[in-house]
C-alpha positions in Angstrom: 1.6 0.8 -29.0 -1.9 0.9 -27.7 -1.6 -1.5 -25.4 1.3 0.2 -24.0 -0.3 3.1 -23.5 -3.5 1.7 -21.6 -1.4 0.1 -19.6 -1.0 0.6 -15.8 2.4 0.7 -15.3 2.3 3.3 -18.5 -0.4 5.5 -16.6 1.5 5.3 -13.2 4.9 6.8 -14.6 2.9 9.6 -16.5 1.2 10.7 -13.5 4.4 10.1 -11.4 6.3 12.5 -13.5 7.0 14.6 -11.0 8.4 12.0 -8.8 10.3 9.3 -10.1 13.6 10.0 -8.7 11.9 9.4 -5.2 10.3 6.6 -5.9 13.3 5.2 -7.3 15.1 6.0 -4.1 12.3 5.0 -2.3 12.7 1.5 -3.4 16.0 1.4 -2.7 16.3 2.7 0.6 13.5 -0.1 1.3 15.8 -2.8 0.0 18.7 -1.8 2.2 16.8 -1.8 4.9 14.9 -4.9 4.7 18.7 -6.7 3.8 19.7 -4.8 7.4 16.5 -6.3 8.8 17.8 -9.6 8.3 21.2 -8.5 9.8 20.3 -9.4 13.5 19.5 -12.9 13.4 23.0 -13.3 10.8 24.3 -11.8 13.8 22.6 -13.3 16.4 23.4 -17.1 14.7 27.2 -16.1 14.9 27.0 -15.7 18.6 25.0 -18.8 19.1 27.9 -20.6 17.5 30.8 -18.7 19.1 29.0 -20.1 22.1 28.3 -23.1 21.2 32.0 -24.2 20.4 32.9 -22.7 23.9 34.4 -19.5 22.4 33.3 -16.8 25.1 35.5 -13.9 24.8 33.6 -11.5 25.0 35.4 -8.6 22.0 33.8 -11.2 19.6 30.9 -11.4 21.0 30.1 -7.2 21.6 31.2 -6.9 17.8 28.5 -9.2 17.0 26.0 -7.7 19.0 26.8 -4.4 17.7 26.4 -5.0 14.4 23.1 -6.1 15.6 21.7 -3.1 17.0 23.5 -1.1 13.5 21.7 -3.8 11.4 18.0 -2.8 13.7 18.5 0.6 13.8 19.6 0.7 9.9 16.1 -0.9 8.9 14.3 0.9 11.2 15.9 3.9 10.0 15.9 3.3 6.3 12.4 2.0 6.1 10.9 4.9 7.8 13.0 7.0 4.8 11.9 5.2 2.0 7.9 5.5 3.4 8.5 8.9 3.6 9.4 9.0 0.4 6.9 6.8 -1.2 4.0 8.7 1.0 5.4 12.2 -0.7 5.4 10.5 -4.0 1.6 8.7 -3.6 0.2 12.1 -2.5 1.6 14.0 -5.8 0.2 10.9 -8.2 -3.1 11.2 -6.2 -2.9 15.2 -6.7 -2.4 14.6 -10.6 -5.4 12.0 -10.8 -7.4 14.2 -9.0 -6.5 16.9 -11.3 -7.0 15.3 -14.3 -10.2 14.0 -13.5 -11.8 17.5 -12.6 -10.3 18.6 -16.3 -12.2 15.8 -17.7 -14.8 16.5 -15.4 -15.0 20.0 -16.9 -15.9 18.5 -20.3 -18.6 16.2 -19.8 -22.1 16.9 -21.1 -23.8 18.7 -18.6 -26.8 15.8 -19.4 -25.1 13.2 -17.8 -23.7 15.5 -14.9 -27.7 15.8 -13.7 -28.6 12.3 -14.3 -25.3 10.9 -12.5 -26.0 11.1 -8.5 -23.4 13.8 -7.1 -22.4 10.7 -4.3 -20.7 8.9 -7.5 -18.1 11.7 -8.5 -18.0 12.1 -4.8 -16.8 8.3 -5.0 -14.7 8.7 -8.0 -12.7 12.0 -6.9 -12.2 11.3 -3.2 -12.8 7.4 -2.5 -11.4 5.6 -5.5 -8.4 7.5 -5.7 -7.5 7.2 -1.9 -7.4 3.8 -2.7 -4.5 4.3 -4.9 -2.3 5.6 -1.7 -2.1 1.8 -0.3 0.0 -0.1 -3.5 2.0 3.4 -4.6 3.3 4.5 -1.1 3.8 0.4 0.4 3.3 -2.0 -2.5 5.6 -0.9 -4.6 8.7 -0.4 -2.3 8.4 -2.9 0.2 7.1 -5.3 -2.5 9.9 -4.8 -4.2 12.2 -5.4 -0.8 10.1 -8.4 0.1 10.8 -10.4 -2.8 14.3 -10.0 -3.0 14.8 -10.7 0.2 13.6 -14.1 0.2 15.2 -15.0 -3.1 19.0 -14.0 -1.6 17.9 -15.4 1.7 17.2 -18.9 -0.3 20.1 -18.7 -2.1 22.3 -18.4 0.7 20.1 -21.7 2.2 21.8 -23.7 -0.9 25.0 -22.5 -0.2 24.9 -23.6 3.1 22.5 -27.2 2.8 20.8 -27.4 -0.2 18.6 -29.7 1.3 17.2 -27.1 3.8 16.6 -24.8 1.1 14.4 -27.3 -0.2 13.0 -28.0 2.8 11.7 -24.5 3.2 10.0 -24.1 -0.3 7.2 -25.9 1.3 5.9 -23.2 3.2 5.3 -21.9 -0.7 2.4 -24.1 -1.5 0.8 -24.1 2.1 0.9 -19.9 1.6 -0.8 -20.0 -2.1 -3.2 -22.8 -1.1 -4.7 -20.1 2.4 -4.3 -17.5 -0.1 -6.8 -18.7 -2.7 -9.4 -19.4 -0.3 -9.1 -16.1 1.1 -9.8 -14.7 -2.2 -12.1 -16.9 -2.8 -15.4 -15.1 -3.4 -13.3 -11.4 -3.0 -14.8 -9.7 -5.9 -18.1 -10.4 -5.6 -18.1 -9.2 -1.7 -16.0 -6.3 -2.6 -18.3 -4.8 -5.4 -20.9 -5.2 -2.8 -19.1 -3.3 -0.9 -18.3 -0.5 -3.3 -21.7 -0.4 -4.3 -23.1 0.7 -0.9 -20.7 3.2 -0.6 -21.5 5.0 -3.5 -25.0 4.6 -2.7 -24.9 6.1 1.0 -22.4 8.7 -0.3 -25.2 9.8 -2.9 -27.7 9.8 -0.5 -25.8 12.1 1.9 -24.5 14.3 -1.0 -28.3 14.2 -2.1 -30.0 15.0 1.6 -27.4 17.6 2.0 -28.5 19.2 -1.1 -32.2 18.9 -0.2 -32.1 20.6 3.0 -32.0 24.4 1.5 -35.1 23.5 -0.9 -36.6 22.2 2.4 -35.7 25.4 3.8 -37.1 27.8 1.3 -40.5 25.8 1.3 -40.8 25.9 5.4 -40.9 22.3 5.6 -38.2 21.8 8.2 -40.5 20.8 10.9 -41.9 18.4 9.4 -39.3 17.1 7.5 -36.7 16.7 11.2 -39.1 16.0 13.8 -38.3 16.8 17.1 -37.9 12.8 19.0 -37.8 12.4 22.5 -35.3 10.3 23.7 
């Protein structure tokens, strides 16, 4: 029960309380619209054949192209509804984080509130939990579209060649093998990374602090010197 309970997916529904119903329909409305996504090229592979076996009446073909442009304007349309939603739904979670952590903020020893830099609560509050906006308004809806997708896609490859569908499972491998050596080395670049922020966000937070002691001391001339360009 522990484990369930320090568990991500546990801590993303509690702070999504408030929003589940639009993140559920958010991740529908991204489904439909990635299966009308795929609806021009169905389309578009229709015509090719009514042309090809020297069918060109033209009703057939119109229909066809309609249900084209319904299929584009039905993803465009339903993917910018379910981002909509999800963006709504991201900023409440990031609102409730936020929240939480000032409460918790509120109850820490005021020892370790003076030895900790102001730039890292700066880091923790604003940074770290803006990075939360990327996998709760996209990742998680268009993730979810992206797989299934594919997975009908390939199903309807065995229906029509099975050797086809096989044939395009190799672009599986090739994808995982470019994959791992992009991530090759990730964390070790990326903590680098987070480390500098917090350090130049402490400094800032820290000269920004220091400028009214400079102030009261009348050391502002020599503390900004005036440089000639």
């Amino acid at each position: 029960m522990k484990q369930t309970k320090n568990s991500t997916f546990y801590w993303i529904l509690r702070f999504a309380a408030q929003c589940r119903g639009k993140m559920v329909l958010s991740v529908l409305l991204s489904v439909v619209g990635a299966f009308c996504g795929v609806a021009p090229y169905f389309a578009v592979s229709r015509i090719i054949v009514l042309v090809c076996g020297r069918q060109y009446e033209l009703a057939p073909i119109v229909l066809w192209a309609l249900a084209a442009l319904l299929g584009y304007l039905g993803s465009t349309w339903f993917g910018t509804a379910s981002t909509m939603l999800s963006h709504r739904s991201a900023f409440i979670i990031l609102k409730n984080i936020r929240t939480e952590l000032t409460e918790k903020l509120a109850r820490v020893p005021m020892g370790y509130i003076l030895d900790t830099p102001s730039g890292k609560f700066k880091t923790m509050l604003v940074d770290t939990a803006e990075k939360l906006e990327l996998p709760l308004a996209h990742m998680i809806p268009e993730l979810t579209a992206n797989i299934l997708v594919p997975i009908f896609t390939l199903a309807y490859l065995f229906v029509l060649d099975w050797r086809m569908a096989l044939i395009s499972l190799i672009t599986i491998p090739i994808g995982l093998v470019c994959y791992i050596g992009m991530m090759k080395d990730y964390e070790a670049r990326y903590n680098r990374v987070l480390d500098a922020g917090k350090n130049m966000d402490a400094a800032i937070v820290e000269y920004i602090g220091g400028i009214e002691v400079i102030k009261a001391f009348n050391q502002g001339t020599a503390s900004y010197p005036h440089r000639r360009a």
